[in-house]
N, C-alpha and C positions, 0 to 999 in steps of 0.2 A: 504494500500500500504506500505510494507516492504523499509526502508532505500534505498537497493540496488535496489530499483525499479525507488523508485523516484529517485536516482541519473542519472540509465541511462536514465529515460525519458529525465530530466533537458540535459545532455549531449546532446543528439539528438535533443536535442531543438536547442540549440547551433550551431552544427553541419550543420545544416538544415540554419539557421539565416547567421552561416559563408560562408558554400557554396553558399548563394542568391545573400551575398554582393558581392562576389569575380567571380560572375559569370555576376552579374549587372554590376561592375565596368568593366571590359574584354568587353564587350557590348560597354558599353557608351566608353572607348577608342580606340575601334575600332581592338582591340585583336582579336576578333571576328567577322570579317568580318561580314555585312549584305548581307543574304541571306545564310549562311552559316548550312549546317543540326549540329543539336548536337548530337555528338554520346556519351550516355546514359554513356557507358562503359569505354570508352577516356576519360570523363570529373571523373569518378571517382578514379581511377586510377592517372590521375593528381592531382588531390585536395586529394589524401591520405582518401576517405569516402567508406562508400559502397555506395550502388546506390541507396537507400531512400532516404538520403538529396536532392538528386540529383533530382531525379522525384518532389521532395518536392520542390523544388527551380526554376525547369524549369517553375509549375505550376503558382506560385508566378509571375514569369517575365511573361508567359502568359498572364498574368491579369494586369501586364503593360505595354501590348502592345509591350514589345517588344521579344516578341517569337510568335512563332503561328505553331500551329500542325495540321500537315496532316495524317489523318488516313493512316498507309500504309508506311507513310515516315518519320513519328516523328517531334520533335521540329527542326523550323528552326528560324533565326534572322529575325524579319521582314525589310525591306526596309529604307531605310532611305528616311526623308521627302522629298516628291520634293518642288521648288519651288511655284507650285502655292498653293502644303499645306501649308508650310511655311506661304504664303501670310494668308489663310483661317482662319489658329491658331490666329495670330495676328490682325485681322481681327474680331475673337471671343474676343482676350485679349481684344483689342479699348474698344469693347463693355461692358465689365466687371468689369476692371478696374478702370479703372479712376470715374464709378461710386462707387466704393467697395473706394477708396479713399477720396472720395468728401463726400462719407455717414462716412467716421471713423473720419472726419474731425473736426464736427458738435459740439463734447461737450468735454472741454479741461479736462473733470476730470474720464470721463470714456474713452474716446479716448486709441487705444493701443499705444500713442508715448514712453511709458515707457519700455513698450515688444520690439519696434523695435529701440530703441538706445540700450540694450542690445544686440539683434540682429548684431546691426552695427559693440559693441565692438569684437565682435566675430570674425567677417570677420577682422577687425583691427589688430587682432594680428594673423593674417593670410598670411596676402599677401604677407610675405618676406619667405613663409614657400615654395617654387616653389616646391616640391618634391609631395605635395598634391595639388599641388593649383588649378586643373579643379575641384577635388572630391571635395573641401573645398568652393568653388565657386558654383557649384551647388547646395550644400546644403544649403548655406545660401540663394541662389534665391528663394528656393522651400521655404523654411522660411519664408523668410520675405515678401513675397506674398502674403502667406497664412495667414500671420499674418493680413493682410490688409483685405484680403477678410472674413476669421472667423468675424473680428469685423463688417461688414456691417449686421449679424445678417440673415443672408438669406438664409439657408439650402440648397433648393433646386440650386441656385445661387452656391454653393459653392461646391455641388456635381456635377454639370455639370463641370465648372473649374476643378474639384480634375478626370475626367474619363479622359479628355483630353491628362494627364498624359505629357503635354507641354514642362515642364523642363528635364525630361529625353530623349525624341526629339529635341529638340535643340539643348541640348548637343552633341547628336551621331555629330551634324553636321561639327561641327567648334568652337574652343578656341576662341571664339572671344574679351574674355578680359584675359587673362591668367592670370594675378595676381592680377585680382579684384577691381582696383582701378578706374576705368571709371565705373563701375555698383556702388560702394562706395559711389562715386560722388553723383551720379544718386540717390542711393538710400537717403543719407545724405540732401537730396534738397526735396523727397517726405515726409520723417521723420519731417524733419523742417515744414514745411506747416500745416500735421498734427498735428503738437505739438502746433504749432500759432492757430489752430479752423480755418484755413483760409480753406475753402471748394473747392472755385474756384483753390484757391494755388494749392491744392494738386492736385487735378482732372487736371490740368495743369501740376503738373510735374511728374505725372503717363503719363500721355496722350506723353509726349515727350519723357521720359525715353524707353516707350514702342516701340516710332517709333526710337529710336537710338538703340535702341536692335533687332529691324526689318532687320535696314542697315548692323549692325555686324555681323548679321547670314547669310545676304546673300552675304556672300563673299564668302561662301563654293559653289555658285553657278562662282564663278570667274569675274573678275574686272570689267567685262561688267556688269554683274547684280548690280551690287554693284556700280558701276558709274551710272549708268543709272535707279534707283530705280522706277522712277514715270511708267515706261513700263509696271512693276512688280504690281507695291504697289496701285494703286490704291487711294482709300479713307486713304490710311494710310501716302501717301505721307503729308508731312505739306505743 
């Protein structure tokens, strides 16, 4: 492969990578309506590419669920969660979590509490940055999640969680902490426990982090849902 070959691949890489995020991000803030067809042609002509990245990038979000293609009609946004999904999701996390917590808990020297204070500084010098702060908040949730559940050592466990594709579903829904600092909280209280070897600790403040994260998200359903959780919530109620 000549110089000039691999440079344009490398570029199209790129290209392909830029169009995903900016077509992801447009998604999760609601730019792009749910339900909405993507015309192939519109979207490239905006984002300045030809239409390869583009078909490159629809396929991508396809595979996170949040596209989905109809022979005949092309990529469209899929729906945003209903509520009794919502409930389901978290209903799944209950289930996940707090043991993927309670198992990273168990031995203070191989424990990831060192990866998710890292993690925390992150979001730390974040939350006064309000210009990014859903994109920056998101990413640190899918983070430090993940960070929780990798250590529980479970593969299959961790590729069920990773299809669910949870945090870019939520997101579409509602800001429900916009500058990070009740999830901080939240998270700073699971990090601690895990660093103490405390198992119950942490399994307990996964377990409530997850039902305050329940309440936050179903406000996009309106005050009624959100005042009146146990209608909804089920086993997630405390």
């Amino acid at each position: 492969m000549t110089a000039s070959i691999a440079s344009d691949v490398s570029m199209a890489k790129v290209a392909a990578s830029d169009v995903y995020s900016a077509l992801r991000q447009s998604i999760l803030d609601g730019d792009i309506a749910p339900g909405t067809r993507i015309n192939i042609d519109a979207e490239s002509r905006r984002l300045g590419v030809s239409q390869t990245p583009v078909r490159e990038a629809l396929q991508h979000l396809e595979g996170d669920n949040l596209l989905v293609y109809n022979p005949g009609r092309g990529y469209s946004t899929t729906p945003l969660l209903s509520l009794a999904e919502l409930r389901s999701l978290f209903e799944f996390r209950l289930l996940v979590e707090p043991w993927a917590a309670r198992s990273a808990a168990v031995d203070r020297l191989s424990n990831p509490s060192a990866a998710l204070r890292a993690e925390l500084k992150v979001l730390e010098l974040q939350v006064d940055d309000t210009a990014n702060a859903s994109q920056d908040l998101l990413a640190h949730d899918a983070r430090f999640h993940d960070l929780i559940l990798s250590s529980a050592g479970n593969p299959v466990v961790q590729q069920a969680y990773v299809q669910t594709h949870c945090h870019l579903h939520m997101f579409r829904l509602y800001p429900p902490d916009l500058d990070g600092r009740i999830t901080l909280t939240e998270h700073r209280g699971i990090r601690d426990a895990i660093a103490a070897a405390d198992p119950a600790a942490a399994e307990e403040a996964m377990s409530e982090h997850l039902r305050n994260s329940f309440h936050r998200f179903a406000r996009a359903f309106g005050a009624g849902s959100a005042a009146s959780p146990s209608a909804a919530v089920g086993r997630i109620t405390p």
